[in-house]
Structures are given as structure tokens and as C-alpha cells.
ChimeraX commands (.cxc) that place a marker at each C-alpha (Angstrom):
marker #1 position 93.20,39.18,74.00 radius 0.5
marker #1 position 95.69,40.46,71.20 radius 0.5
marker #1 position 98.15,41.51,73.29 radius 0.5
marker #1 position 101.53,39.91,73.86 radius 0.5
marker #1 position 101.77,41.17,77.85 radius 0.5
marker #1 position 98.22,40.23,79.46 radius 0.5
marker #1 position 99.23,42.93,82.46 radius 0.5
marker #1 position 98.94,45.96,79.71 radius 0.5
marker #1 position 95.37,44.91,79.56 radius 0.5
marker #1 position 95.13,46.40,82.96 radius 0.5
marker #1 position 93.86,49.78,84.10 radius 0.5
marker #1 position 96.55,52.12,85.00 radius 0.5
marker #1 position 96.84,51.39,88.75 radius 0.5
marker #1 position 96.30,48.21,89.07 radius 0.5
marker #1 position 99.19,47.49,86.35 radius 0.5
marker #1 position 101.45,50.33,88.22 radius 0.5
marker #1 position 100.66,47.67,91.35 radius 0.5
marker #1 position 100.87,44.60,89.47 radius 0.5
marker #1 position 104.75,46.41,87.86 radius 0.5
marker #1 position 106.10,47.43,91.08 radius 0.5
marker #1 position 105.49,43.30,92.21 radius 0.5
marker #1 position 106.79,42.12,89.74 radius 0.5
marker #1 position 109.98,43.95,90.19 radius 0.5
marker #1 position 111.19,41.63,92.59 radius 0.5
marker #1 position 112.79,38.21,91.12 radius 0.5
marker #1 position 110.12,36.03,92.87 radius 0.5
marker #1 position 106.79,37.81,93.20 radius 0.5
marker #1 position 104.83,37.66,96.53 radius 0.5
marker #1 position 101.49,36.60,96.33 radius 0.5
marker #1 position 100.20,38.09,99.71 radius 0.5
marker #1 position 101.41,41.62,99.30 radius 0.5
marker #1 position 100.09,41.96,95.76 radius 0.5
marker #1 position 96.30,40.59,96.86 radius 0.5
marker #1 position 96.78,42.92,99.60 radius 0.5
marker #1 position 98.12,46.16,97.15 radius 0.5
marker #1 position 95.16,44.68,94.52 radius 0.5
marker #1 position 92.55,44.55,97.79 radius 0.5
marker #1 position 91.65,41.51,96.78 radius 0.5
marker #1 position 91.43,39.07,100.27 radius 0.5
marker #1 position 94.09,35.86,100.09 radius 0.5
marker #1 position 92.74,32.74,101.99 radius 0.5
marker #1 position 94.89,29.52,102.00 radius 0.5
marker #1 position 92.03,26.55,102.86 radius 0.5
marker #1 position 91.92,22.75,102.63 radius 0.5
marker #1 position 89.47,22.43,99.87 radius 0.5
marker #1 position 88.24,18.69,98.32 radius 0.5
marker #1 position 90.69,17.00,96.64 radius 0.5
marker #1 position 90.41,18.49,92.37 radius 0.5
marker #1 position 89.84,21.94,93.57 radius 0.5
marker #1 position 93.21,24.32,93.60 radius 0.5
marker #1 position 91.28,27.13,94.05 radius 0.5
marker #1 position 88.43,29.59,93.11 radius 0.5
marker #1 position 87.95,33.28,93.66 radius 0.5
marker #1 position 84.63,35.32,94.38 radius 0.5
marker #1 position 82.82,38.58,95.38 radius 0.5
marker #1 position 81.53,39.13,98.82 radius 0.5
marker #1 position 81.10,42.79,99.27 radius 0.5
marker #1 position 82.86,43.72,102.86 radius 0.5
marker #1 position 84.95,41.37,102.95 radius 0.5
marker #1 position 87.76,43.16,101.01 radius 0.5
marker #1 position 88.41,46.73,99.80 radius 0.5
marker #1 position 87.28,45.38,96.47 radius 0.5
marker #1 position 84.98,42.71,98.21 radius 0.5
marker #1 position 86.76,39.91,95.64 radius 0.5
marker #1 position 88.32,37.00,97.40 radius 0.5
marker #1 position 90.59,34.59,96.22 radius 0.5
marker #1 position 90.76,30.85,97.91 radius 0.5
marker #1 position 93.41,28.57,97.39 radius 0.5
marker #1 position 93.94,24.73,98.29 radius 0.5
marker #1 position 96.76,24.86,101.16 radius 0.5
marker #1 position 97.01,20.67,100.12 radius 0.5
marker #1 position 98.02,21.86,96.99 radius 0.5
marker #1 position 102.12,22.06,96.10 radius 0.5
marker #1 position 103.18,26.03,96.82 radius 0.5
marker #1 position 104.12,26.16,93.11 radius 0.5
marker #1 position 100.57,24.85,91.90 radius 0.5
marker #1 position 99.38,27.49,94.93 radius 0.5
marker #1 position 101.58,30.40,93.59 radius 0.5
marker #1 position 100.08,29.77,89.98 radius 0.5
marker #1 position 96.32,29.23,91.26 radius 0.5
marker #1 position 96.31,32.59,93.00 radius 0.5
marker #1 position 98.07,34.16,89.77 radius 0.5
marker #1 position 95.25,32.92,87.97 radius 0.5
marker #1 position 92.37,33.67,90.65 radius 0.5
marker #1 position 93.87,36.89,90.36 radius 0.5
marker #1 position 93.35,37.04,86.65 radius 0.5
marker #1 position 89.44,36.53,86.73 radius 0.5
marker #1 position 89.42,39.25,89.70 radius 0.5
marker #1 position 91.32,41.85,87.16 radius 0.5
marker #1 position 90.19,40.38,84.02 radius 0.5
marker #1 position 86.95,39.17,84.30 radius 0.5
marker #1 position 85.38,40.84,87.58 radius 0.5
marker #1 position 81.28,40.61,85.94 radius 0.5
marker #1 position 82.10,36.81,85.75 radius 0.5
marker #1 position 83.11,37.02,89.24 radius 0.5
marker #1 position 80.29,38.68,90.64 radius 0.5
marker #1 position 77.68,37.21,88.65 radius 0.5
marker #1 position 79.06,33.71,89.48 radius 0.5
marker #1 position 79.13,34.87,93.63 radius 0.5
marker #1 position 75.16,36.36,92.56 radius 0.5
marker #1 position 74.09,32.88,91.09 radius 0.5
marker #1 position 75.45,31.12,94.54 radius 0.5
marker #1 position 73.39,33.85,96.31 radius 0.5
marker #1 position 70.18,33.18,94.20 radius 0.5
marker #1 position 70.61,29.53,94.45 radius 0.5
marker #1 position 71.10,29.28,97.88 radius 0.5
marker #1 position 67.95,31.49,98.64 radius 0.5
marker #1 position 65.68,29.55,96.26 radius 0.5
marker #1 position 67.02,25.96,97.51 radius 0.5
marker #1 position 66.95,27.02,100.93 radius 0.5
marker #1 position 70.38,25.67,101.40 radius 0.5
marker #1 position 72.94,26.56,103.88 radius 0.5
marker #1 position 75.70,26.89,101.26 radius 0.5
marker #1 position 78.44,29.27,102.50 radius 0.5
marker #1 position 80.93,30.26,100.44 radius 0.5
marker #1 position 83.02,26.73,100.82 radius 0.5
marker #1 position 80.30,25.81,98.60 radius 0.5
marker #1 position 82.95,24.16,96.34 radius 0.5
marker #1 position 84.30,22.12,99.17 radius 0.5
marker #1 position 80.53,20.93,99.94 radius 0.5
marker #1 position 79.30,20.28,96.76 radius 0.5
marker #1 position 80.28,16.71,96.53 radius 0.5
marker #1 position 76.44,15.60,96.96 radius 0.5
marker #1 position 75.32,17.23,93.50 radius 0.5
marker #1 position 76.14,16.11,90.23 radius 0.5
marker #1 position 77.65,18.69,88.90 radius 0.5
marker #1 position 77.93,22.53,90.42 radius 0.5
marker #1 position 74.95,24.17,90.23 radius 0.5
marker #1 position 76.47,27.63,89.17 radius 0.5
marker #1 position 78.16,26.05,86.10 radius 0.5
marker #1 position 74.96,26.07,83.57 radius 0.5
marker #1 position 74.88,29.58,84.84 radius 0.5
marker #1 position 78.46,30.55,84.82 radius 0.5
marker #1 position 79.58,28.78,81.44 radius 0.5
marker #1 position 79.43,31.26,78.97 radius 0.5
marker #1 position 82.72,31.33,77.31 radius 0.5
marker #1 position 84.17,29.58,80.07 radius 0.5
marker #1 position 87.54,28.21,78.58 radius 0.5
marker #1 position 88.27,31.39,76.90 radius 0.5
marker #1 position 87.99,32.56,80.47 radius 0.5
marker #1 position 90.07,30.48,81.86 radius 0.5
marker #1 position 92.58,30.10,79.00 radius 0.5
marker #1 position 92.92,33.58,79.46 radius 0.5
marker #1 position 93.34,33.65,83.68 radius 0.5
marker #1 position 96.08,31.00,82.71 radius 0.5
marker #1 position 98.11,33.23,81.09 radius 0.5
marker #1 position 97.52,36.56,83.15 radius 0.5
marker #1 position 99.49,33.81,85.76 radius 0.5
marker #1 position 101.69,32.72,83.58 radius 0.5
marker #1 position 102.42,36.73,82.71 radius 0.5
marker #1 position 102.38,37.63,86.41 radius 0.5
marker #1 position 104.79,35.17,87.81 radius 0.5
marker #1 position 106.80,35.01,84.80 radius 0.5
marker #1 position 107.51,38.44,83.18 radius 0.5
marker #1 position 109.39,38.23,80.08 radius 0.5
marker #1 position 111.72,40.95,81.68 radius 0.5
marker #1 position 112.30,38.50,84.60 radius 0.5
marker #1 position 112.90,36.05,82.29 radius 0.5
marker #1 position 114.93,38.23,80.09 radius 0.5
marker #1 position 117.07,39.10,83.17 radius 0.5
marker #1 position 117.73,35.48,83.68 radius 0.5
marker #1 position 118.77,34.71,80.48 radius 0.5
marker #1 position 121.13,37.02,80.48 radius 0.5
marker #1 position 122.53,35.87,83.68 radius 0.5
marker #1 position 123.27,32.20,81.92 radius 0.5
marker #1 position 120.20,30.73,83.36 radius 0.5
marker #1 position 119.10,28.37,80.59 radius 0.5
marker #1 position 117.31,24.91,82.49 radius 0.5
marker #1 position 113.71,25.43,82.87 radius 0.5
marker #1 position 114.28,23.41,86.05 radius 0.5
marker #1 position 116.92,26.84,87.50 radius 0.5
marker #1 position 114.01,29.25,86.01 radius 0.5
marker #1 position 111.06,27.63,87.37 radius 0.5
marker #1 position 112.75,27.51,90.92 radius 0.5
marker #1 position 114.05,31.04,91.02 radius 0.5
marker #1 position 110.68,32.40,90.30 radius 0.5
marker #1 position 108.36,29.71,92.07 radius 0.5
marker #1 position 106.68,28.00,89.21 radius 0.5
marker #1 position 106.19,24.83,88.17 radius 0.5
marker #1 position 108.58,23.49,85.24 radius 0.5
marker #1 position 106.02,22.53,83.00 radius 0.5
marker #1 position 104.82,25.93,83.62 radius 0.5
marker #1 position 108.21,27.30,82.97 radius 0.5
marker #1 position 108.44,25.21,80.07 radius 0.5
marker #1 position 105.37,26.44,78.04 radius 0.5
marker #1 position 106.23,30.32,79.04 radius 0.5
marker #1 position 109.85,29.42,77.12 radius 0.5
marker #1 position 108.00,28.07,74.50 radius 0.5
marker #1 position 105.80,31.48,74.09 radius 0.5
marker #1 position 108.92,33.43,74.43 radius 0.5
marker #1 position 110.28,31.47,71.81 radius 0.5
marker #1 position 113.39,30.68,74.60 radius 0.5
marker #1 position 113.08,26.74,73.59 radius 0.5
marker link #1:1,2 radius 0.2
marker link #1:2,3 radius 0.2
marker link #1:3,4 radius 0.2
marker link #1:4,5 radius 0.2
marker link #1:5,6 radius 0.2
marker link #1:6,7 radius 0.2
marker link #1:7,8 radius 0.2
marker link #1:8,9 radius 0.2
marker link #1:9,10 radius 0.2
marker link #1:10,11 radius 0.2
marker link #1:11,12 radius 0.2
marker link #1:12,13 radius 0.2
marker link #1:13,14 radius 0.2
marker link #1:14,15 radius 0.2
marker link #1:15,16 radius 0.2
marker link #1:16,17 radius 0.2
marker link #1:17,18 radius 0.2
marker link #1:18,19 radius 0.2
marker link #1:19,20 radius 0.2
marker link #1:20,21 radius 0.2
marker link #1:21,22 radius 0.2
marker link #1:22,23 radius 0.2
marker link #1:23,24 radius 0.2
marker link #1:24,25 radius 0.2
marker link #1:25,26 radius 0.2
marker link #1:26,27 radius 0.2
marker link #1:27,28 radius 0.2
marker link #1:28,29 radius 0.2
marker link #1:29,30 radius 0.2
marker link #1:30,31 radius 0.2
marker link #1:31,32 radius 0.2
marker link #1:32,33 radius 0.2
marker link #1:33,34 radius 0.2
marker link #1:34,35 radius 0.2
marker link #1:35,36 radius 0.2
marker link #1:36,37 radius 0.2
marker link #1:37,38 radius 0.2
marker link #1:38,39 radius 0.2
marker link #1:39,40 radius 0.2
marker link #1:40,41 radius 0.2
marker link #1:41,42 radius 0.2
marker link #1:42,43 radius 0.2
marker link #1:43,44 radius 0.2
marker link #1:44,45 radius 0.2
marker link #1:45,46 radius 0.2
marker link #1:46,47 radius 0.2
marker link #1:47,48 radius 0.2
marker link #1:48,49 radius 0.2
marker link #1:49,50 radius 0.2
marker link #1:50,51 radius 0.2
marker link #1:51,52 radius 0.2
marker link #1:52,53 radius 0.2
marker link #1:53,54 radius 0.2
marker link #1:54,55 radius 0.2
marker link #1:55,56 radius 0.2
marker link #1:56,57 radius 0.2
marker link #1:57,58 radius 0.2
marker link #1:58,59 radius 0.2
marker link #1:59,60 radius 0.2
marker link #1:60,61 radius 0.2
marker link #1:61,62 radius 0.2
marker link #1:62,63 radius 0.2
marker link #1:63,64 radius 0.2
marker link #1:64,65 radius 0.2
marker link #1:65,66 radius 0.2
marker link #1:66,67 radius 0.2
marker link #1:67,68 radius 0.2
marker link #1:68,69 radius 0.2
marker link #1:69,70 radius 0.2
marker link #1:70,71 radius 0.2
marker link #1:71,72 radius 0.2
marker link #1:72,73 radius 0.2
marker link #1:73,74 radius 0.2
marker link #1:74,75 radius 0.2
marker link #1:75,76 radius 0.2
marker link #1:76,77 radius 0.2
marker link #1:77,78 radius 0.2
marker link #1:78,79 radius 0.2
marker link #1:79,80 radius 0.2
marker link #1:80,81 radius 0.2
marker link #1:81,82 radius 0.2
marker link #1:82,83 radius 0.2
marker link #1:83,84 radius 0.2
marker link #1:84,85 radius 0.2
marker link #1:85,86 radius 0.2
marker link #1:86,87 radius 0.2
marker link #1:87,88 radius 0.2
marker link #1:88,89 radius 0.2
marker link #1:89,90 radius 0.2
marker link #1:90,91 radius 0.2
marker link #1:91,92 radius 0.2
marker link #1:92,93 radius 0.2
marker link #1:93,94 radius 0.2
marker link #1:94,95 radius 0.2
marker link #1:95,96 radius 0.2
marker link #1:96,97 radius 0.2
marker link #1:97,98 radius 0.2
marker link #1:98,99 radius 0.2
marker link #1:99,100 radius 0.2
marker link #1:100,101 radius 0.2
marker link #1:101,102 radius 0.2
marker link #1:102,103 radius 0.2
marker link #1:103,104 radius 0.2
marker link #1:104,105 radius 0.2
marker link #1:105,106 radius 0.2
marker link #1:106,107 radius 0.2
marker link #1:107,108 radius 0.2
marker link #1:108,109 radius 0.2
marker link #1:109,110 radius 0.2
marker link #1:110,111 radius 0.2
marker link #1:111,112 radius 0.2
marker link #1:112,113 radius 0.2
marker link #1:113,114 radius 0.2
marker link #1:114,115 radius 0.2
marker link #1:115,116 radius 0.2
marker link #1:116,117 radius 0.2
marker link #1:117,118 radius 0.2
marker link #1:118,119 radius 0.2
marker link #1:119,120 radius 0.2
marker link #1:120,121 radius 0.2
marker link #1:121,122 radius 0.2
marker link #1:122,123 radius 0.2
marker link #1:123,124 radius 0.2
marker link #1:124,125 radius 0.2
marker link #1:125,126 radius 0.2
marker link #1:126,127 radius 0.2
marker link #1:127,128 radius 0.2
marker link #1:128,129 radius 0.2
marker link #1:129,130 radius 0.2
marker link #1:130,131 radius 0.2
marker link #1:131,132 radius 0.2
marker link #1:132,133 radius 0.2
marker link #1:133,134 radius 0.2
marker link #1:134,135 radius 0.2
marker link #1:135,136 radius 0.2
marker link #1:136,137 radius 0.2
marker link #1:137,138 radius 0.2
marker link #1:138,139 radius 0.2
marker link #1:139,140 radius 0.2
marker link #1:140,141 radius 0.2
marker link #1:141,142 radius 0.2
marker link #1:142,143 radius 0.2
marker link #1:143,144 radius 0.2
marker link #1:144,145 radius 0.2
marker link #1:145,146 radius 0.2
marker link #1:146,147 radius 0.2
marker link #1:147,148 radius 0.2
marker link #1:148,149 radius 0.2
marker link #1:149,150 radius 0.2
marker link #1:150,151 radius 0.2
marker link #1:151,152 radius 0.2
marker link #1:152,153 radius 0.2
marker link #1:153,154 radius 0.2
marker link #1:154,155 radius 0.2
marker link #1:155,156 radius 0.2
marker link #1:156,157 radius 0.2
marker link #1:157,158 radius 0.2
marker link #1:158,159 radius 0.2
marker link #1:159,160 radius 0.2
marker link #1:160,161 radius 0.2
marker link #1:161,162 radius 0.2
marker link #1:162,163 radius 0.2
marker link #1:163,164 radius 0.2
marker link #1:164,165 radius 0.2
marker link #1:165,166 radius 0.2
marker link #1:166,167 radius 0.2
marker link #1:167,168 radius 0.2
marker link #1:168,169 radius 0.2
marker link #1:169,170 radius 0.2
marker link #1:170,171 radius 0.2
marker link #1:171,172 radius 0.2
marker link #1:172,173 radius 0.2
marker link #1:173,174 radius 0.2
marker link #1:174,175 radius 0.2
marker link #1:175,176 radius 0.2
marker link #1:176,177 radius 0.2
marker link #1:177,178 radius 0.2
marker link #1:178,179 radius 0.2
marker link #1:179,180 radius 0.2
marker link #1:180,181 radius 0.2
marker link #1:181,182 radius 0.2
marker link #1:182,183 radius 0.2
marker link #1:183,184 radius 0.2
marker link #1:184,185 radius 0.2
marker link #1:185,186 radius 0.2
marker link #1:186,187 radius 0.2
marker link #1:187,188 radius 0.2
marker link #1:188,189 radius 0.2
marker link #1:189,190 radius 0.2
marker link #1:190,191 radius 0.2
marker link #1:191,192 radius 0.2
marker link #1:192,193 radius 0.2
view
């Protein structure tokens, strides 16, 4: 992505949607999944998991879900659904392929793996659906990581802030819901610290 604002990646309407949320000084995360139809579930997953998103056709306008651990701090939930978000937006093929790979290995195993599958996959090694899902994974998810850190953190917003006298990260990250050390490194890429 060469792009300094990961949102103007977007297709027209779902950046006018992602815009008009981000207008407000805090974003909220259930309107925008709603606006995005994209289905928001808050869940107690296993303990390592903040969240994952996937494609069930029907169960949204879009049929792309995003799950996030409730267990989880609402900061670290805030920036897990900004990211879930990003690999609905960004990467939907990964999303759907990855949700088609459950499907195919649940039919060939003859498992009764539901969509918790994450929660329940504590008896296997490793997740099945990684070998298959892995291509250019931590591009993937380097690049989810910063459609969040774009989403709840808009330079504008931050520009806004600035310009009020806000300088801690600590005031910043609390204002907008983030984490500081997630409030620190967006700073440091707006060259703010």
C-alpha cells in the first residue's frame, strides 16, 4: 500500500461511510459495522484470540462478520474490530477463501466445527486453515493494523487535537479510545513525536 491514508484505498462509498464516522471525535464501532453491513459480535473467545472476522453469506448484508473477544480491554476491542474491519474492506478474497477452507475442512473431517472454530480449536496443533490461509499473511495483517490505526486515529482528528494543546499520548489515546502504545506509534507516523 503506497498510500499515506489507508481509507483512500477504499471504494467510493464505503470511504464516504468510513468519512462521515470518522467525523465524530471518538468513532463508534457498532454504527460503522452496521453502515459497512458488516455483522459486530462481542464473544468470550480462548484466551490469545482478540478477534477474527469471516464470511457467512446471510448473515449480513455483505455476509462478512466480525468477532471480537468481550474479555479483551474495550481499547484492545475498539482496535481489533478496526482491524477485522480492515481485512473485510481490504482483503475480502482472504476473507472468504479463509471462511471456504473452514467449510471444506469441516465437510472432509466430518467435524462439527461452527464458526467458534477458533474458540474450539485448542485440540489441534496448529489451525488447520493456516497452511491454507498463509499466503502473505503478515503483509495482511501489517496492513489491517494500520487501516485501524487510520480508522480510529485520523490524522485530521489528530490534527484537531493538536491544535487544541493536546500533546500526551496518554490525553490522545483516551479521547479517541485507543490504546497509548497505539497512540504512540500513530505520533510516531505522523511525525508528532
Amino acid at each position: 500500500m503506497r498510500t499515506n491514508d489507508v481509507i483512500e484505498l477504499l471504494p467510493a462509498h464505503q470511504k464516504e461511510v468510513v468519512r462521515d464516522h470518522q467525523a465524530s471525535l471518538r468513532l463508534k464501532i457498532g454504527p460503522l459495522l452496521r453502515d459497512l453491513g458488516v455483522k459486530g459480535e462481542l464473544r468470550d473467545l480462548q484466551d490469545g484470540h482478540a478477534g477474527f472476522a469471516f464470511y457467512a453469506p446471510g448473515y449480513s448484508s455483505t455476509g462478512f462478520v466480525v468477532r471480537i473477544n468481550r474479555k479483551q480491554s474495550l481499547e484492545r476491542q475498539r482496535f481489533t474490530a478496526g482491524h477485522e474491519i480492515g481485512h473485510c474492506l481490504l482483503h475480502p478474497k482472504s476473507v472468504i477463501n479463509r471462511s471456504e477452507a473452514k467449510e471444506w475442512w469441516e465437510h472432509e473431517t466430518n467435524r462439527a466445527v461452527t464458526f467458534d472454530a477458533r474458540e474450539k480449536f485448542s485440540e489441534f496443533q496448529a489451525d488447520p486453515f493456516e497452511a491454507i490461509y498463509s499466503t502473505d499473511q503478515t503483509k495482511l495483517e501489517r496492513e489491517a493494523d494500520r487501516f485501524a490505526a487510520h480508522l480510529l486515529m485520523p490524522a485530521r482528528m489528530i490534527n484537531k487535537l493538536w491544535r487544541a494543546g493536546y500533546r500526551s499520548e496518554e490525553e490522545m489515546a483516551d479521547v479517541l479510545g485507543v490504546s497509548t502504545s497505539a497512540m504512540r506509534f500513530r505520533l510516531k507516523e505522523l511525525q508528532r513525536y
